[in-house]
N, C-alpha and C positions, 0 to 999 in steps of 0.2 A: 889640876892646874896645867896650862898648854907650857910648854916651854916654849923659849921665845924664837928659837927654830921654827917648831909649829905655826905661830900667827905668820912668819915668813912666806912661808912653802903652800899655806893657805893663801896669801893675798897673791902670792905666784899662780895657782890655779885659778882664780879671777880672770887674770890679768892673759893667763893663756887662752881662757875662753874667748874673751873675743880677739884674741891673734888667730885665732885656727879659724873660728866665723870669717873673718877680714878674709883671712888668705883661701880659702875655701879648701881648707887643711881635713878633710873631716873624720882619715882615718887619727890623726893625732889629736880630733872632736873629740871621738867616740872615746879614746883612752881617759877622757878626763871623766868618765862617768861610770860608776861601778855598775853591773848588766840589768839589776832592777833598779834600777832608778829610773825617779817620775818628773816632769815636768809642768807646771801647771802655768801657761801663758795668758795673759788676759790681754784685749786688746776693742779695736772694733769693730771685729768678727765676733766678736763672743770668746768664751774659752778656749783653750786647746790643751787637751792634757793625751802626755802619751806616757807608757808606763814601756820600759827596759827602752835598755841602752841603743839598742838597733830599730825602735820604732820613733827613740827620739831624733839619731842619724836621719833619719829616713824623712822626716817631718820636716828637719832645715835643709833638709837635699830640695825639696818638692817645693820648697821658699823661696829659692835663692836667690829668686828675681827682686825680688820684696824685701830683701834684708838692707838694709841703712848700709850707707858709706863707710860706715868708722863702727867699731863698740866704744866707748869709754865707760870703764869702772871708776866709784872713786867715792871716799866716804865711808870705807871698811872698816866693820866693828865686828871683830871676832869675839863671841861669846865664850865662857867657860865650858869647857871639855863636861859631858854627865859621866865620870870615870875615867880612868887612865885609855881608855879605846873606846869610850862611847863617842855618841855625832854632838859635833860643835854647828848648832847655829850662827850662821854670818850674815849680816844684814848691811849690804850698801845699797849706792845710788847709782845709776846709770844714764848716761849722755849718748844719743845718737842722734847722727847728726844727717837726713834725707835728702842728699843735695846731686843724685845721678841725674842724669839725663832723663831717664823713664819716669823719675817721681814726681812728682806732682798732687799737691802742691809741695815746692822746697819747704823742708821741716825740720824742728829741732821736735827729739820725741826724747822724755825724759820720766824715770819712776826708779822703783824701788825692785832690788833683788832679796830675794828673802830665800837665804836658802840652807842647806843644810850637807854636811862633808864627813868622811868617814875617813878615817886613818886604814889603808889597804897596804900590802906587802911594796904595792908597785909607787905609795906615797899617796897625800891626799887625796882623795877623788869625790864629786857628787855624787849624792844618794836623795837627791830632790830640789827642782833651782824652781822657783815660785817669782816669775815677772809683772811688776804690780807697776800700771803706769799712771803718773801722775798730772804733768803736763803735756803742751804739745803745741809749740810753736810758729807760725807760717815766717820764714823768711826770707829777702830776695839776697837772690845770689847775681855778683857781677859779670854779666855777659862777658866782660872786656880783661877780667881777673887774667893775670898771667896761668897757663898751663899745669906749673911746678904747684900752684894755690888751690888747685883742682881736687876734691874728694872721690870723684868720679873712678 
């Protein structure tokens, strides 16, 4: 059983990933992922899966253009611990929202994380994030919107 520190400190790792995505943080990325861990993207490319920690850096380095305005997590169900230090499955939902200047069309992109954490010395870390997307919305954005309303 997770003590209730645990569920914390895990929705806190969420919550980092896409602060560090947003900010293009990626050495303080990289530390959220222990060195083999996998990633398995789905999208409209097809899949993308990279396996350790510096081919998955490497992979949203060579994105950056393409990454959404905002991450938002939200919907967090930490599953039961398999042993006092085995990986806890956690399965939310995720919001991003397409609204730079380059994208096209303006989009809400919307799906499921599925993914899987490890209790490490350095506190929880990924050992596998699985992006499953569900919907995908075209919307307009107001030419005239004040500056400060901006996602850009």
């Amino acid at each position: 059983m997770l003590e209730a520190i645990d569920v914390i400190l895990i929705h806190q790792l969420l919550g980092e990933y896409g602060h560090a995505i947003d900010h293009r943080a990626w050495d303080d990325f990289a530390e959220l992922f222990v060195p083999d861990a996998s990633i398995d993207y789905r999208g409209s490319s097809g899949n993308v899966v990279r396996v350790g920690r510096d081919e998955i850096v490497r992979w949203f380095i060579e994105v950056d253009r393409g990454h959404p305005s905002s991450h938002h997590v939200t919907n967090i169900v930490v599953a039961t611990a398999e042993g006092p230090d085995g990986p806890v499955a956690v399965h939310s939902k995720f919001i991003a929202p397409f609204t730079r200047d380059h994208h096209s069309p303006k989009r809400l992109y919307g799906g499921d994380y599925l993914d899987t954490v490890v209790r490490t010395p350095a506190g929880w870390r990924f050992s596998r994030k699985e992006c499953i997307p569900r919907w995908n919305l075209a919307v307009q954005v107001d030419p005239d919107a004040p500056a400060h309303r901006s996602t850009s």
